[in-house]
N, CA and C atoms as an extended XYZ file, in Angstrom:
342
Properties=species:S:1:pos:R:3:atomname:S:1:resname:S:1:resid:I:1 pbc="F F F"
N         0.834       -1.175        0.000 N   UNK     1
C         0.000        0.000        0.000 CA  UNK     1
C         0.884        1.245        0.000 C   UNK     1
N         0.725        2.396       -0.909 N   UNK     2
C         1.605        3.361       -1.451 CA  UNK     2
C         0.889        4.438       -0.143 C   UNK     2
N         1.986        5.018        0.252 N   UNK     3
C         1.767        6.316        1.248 CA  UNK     3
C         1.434        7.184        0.460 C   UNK     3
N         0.069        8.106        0.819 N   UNK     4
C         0.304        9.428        0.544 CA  UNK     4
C         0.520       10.817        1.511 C   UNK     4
N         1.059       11.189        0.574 N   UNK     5
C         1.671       12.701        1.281 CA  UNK     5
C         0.294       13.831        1.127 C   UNK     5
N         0.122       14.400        2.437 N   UNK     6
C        -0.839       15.465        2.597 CA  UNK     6
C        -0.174       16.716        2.164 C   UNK     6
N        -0.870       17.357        1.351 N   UNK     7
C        -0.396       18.668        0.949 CA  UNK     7
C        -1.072       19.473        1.951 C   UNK     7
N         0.387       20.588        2.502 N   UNK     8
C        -0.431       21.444        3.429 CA  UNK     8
C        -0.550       23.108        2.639 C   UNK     8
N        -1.838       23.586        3.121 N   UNK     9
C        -2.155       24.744        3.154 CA  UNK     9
C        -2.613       25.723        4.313 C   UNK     9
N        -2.637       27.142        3.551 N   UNK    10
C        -2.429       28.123        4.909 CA  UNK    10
C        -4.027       28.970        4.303 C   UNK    10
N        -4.631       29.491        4.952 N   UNK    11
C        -5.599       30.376        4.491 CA  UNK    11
C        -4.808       31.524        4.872 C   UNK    11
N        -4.930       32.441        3.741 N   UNK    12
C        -4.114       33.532        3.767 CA  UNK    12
C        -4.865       34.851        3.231 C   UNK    12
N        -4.555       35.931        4.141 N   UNK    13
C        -5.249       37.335        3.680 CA  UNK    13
C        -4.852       37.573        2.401 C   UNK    13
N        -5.623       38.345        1.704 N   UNK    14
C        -5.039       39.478        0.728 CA  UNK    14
C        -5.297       40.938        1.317 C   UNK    14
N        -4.213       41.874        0.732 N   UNK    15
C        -4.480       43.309        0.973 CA  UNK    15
C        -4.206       44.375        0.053 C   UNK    15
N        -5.061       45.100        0.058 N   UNK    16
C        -5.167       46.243       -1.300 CA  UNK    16
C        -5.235       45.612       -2.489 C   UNK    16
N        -5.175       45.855       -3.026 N   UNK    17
C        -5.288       46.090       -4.895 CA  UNK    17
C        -6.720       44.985       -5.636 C   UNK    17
N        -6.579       44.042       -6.288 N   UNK    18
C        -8.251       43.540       -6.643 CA  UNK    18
C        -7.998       42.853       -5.764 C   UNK    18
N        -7.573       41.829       -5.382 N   UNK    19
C        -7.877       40.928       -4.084 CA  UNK    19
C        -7.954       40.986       -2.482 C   UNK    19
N        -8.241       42.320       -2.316 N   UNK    20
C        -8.434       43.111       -1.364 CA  UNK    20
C        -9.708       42.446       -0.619 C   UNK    20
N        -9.456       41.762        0.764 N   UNK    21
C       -10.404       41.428        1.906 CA  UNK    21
C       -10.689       39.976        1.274 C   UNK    21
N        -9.931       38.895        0.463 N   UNK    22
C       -10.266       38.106       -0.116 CA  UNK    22
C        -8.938       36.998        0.785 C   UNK    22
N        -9.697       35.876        1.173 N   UNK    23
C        -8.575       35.016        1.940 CA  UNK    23
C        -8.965       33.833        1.137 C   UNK    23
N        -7.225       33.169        0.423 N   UNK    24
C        -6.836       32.106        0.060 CA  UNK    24
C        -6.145       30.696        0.467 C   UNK    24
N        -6.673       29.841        0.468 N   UNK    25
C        -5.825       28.631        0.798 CA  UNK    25
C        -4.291       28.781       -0.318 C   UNK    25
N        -3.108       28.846        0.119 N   UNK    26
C        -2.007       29.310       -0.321 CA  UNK    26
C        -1.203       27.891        0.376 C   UNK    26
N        -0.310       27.146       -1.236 N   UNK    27
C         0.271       25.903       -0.973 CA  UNK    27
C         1.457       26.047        0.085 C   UNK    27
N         1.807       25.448        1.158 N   UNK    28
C         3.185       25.840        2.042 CA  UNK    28
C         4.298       25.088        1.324 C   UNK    28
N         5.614       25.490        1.777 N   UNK    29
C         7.238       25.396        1.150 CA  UNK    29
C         7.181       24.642        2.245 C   UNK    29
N         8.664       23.965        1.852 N   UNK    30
C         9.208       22.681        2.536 CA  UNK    30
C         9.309       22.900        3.663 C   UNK    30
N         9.541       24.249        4.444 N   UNK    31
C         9.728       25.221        5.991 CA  UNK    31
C         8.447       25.588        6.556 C   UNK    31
N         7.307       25.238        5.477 N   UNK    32
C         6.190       25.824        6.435 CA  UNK    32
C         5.544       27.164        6.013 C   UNK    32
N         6.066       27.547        5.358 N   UNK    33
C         6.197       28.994        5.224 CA  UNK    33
C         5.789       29.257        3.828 C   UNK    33
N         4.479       30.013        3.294 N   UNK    34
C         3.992       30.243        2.537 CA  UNK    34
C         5.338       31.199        1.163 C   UNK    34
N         5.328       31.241       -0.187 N   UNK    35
C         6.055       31.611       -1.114 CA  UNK    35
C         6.099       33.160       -0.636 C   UNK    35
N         6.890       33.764       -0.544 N   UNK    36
C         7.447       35.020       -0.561 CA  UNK    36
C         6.669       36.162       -0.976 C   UNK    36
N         6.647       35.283       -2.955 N   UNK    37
C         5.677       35.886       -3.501 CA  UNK    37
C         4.832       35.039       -4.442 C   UNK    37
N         3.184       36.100       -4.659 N   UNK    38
C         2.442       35.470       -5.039 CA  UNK    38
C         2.036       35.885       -6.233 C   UNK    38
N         1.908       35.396       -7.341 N   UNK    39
C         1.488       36.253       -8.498 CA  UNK    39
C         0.139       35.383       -9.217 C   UNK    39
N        -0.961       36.155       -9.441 N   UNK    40
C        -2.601       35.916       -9.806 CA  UNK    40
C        -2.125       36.275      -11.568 C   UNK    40
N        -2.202       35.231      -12.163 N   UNK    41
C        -1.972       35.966      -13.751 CA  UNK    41
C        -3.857       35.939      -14.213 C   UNK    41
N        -4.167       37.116      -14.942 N   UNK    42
C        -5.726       36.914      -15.580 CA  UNK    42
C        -5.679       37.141      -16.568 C   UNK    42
N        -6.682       36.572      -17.345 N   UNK    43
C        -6.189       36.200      -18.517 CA  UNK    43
C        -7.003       37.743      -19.394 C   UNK    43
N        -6.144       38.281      -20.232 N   UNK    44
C        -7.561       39.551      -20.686 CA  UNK    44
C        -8.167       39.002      -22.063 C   UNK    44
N        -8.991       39.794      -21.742 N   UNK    45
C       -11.208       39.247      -22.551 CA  UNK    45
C       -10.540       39.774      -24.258 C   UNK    45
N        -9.340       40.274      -25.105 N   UNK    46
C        -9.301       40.297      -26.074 CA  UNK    46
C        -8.211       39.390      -26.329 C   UNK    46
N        -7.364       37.876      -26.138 N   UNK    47
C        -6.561       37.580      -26.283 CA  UNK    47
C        -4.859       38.088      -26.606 C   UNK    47
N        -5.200       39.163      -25.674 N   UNK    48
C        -3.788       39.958      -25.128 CA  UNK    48
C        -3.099       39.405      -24.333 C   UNK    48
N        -1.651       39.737      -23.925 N   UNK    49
C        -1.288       39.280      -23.005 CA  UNK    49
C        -1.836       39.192      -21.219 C   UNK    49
N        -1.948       38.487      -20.446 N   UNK    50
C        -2.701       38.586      -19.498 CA  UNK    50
C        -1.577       39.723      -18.317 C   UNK    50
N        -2.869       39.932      -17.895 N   UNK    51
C        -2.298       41.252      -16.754 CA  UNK    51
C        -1.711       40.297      -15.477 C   UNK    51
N        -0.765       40.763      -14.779 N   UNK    52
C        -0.394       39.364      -13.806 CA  UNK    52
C        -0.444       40.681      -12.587 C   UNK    52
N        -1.262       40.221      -11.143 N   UNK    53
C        -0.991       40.876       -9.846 CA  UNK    53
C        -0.211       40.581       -9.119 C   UNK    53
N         0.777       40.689       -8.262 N   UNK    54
C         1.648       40.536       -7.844 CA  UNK    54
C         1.693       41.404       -6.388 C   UNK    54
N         1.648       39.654       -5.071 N   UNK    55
C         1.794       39.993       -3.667 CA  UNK    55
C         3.189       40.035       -3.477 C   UNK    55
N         3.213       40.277       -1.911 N   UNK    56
C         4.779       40.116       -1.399 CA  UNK    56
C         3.980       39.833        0.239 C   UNK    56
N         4.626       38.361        0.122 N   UNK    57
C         4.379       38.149        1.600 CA  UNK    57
C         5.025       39.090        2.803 C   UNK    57
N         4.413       39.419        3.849 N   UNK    58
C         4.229       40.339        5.254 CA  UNK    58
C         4.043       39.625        6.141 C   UNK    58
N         4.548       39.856        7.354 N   UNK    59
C         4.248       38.890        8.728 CA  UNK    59
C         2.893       40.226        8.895 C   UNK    59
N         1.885       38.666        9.264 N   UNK    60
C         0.145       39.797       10.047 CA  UNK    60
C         0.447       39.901       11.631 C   UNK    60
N         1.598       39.577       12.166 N   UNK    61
C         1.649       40.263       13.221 CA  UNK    61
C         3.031       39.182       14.433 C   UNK    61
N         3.111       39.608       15.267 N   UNK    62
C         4.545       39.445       15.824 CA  UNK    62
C         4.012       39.117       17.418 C   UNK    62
N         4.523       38.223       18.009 N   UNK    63
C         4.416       37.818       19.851 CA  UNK    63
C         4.722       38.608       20.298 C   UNK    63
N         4.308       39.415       21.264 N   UNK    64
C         4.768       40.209       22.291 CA  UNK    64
C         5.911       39.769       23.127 C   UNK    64
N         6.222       38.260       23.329 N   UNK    65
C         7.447       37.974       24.145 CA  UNK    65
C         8.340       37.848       23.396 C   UNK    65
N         8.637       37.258       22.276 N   UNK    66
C         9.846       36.699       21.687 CA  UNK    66
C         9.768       37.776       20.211 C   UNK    66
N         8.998       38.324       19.592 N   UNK    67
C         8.744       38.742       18.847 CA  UNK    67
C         8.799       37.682       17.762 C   UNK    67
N         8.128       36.757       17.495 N   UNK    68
C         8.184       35.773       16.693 CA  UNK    68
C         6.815       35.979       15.667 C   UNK    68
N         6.900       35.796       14.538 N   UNK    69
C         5.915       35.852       13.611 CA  UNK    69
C         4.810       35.536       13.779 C   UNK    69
N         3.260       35.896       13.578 N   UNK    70
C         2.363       34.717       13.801 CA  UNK    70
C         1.271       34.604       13.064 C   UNK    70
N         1.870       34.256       11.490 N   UNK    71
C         1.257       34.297       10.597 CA  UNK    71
C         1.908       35.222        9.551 C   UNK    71
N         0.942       35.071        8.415 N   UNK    72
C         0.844       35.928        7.283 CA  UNK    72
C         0.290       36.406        6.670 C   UNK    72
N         0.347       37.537        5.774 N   UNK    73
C        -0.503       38.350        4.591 CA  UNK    73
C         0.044       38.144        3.425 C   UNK    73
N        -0.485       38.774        2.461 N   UNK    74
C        -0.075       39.331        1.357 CA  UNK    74
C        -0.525       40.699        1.214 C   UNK    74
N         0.426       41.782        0.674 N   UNK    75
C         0.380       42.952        0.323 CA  UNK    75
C         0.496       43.137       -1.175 C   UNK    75
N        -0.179       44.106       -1.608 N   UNK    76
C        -0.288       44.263       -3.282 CA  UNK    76
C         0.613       44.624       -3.285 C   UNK    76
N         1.576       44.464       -4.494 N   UNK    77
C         3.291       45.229       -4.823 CA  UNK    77
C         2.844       45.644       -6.108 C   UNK    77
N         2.159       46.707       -6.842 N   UNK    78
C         1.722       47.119       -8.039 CA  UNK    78
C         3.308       47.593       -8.781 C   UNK    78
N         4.119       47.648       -8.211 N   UNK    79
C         5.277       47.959       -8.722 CA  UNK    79
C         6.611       47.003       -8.798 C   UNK    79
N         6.072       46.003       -9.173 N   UNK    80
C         7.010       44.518       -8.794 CA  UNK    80
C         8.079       44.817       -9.966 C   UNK    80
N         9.190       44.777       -9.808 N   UNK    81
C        10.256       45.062      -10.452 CA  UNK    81
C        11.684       43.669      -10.617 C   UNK    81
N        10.770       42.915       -9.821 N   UNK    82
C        11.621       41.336      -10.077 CA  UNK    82
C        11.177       41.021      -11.409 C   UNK    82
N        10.302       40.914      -12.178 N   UNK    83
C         9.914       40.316      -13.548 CA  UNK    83
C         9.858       38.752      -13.146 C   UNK    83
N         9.908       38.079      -12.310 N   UNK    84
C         9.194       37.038      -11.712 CA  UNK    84
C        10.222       35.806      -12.114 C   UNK    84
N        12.021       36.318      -11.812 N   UNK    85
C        13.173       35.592      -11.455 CA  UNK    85
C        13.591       35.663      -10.403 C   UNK    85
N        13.832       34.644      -10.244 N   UNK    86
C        14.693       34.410       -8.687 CA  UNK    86
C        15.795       35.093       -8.983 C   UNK    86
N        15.960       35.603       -7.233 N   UNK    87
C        17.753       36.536       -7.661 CA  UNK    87
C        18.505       35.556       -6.581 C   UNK    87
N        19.609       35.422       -7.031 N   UNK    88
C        20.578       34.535       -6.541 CA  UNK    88
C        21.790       35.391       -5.707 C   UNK    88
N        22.227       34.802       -4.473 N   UNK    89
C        22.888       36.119       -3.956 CA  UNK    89
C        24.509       36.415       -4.525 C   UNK    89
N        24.999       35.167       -5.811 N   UNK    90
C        26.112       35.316       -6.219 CA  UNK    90
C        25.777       36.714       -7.790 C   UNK    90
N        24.725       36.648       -8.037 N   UNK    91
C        24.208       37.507       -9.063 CA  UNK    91
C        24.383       38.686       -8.882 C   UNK    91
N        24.573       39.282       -7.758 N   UNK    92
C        24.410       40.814       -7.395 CA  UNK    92
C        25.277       41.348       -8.125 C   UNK    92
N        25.083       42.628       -8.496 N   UNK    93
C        26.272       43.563       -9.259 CA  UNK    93
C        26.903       43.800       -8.167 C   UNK    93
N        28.834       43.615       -8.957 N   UNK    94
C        30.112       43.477       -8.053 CA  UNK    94
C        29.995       44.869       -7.797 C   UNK    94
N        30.860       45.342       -6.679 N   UNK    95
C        31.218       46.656       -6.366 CA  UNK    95
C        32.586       47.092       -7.218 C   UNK    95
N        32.939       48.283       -7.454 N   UNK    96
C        33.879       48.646       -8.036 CA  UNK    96
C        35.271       47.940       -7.615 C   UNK    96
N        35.816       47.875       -8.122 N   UNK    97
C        37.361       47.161       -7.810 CA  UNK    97
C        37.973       48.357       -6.956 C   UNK    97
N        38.569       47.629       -5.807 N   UNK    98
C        39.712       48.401       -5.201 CA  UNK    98
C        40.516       49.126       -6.008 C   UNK    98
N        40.946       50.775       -5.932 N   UNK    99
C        42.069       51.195       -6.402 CA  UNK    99
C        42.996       51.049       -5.871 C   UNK    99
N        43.696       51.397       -4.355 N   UNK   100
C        44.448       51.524       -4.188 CA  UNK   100
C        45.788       50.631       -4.239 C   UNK   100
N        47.013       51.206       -4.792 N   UNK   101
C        47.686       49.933       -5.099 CA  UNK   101
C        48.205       49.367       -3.808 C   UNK   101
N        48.370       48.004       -4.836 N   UNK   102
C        48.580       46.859       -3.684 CA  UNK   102
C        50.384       46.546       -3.374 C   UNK   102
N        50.222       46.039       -2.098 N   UNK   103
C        51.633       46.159       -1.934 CA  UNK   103
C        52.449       45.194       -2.583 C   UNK   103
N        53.886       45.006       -2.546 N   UNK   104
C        54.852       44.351       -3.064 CA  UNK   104
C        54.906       42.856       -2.590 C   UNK   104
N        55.468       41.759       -3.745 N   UNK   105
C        55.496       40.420       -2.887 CA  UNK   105
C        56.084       40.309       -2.052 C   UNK   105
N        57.157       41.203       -1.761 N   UNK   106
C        58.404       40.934       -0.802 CA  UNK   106
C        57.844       41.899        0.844 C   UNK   106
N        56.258       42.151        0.391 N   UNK   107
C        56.056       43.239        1.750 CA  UNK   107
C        55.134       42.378        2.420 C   UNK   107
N        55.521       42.321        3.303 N   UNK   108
C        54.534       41.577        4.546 CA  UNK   108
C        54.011       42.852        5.688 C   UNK   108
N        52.904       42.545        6.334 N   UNK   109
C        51.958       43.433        7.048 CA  UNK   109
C        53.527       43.414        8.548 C   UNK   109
N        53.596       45.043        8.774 N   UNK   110
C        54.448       45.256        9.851 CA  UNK   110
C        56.060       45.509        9.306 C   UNK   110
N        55.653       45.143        8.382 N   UNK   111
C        57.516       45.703        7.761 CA  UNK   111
C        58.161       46.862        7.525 C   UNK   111
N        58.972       47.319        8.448 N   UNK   112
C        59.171       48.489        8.542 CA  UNK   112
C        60.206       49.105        7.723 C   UNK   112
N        61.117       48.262        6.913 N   UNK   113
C        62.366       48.243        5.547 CA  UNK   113
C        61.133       49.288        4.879 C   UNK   113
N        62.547       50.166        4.518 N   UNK   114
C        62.026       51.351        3.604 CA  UNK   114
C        62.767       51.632        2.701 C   UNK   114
């Protein structure tokens, strides 16, 4: 007899934008913890490209003792500027290269030869 695995879900707020006061069963990640972000794609009524809404998960509120999370929302992000890729933290744009020159092979830190 084959086990099955229960898929868990969270009922989850929405806030502002069309899904405003509207609560979803939202699939949980391997931690428990609902996706970061949420994006509603709809499809538009002239076979255009569809308009996509786009949440950003929010803690709905924090313990008074430990300050620990206790729960979640979603907030409308009408200005989502990820384009809906993961960013990787080796991806970041490098910072400028050091100018200043570097010392000699023969110089070790404390050498006072001048």
């Amino acid at each position: 007899m084959a086990e099955t695995e229960t898929v868990k879900t969270q009922d989850i707020p929405f806030e502002d934008g069309p899904m405003d006061g509207r609560v979803l069963p939202v699939l949980l990640g391997p931690t428990g913890h609902p996706p970061k972000t949420y994006r509603i794609p709809v499809p538009a009524p002239d076979d255009g490209p569809p308009t996509v809404y786009v949440y950003r998960r929010a803690p709905r509120g924090h313990s008074k003792r430990l300050g620990l999370v206790q729960g979640w929302k979603y907030v409308y992000d009408p200005d989502d500027t990820s384009g809906g890729r993961l960013r990787w933290p080796w991806s970041r744009p490098h910072a400028k290269p050091h100018t200043e020159p570097h010392a000699g092979a023969d110089d070790k830190p404390g050498d006072t030869r001048g």
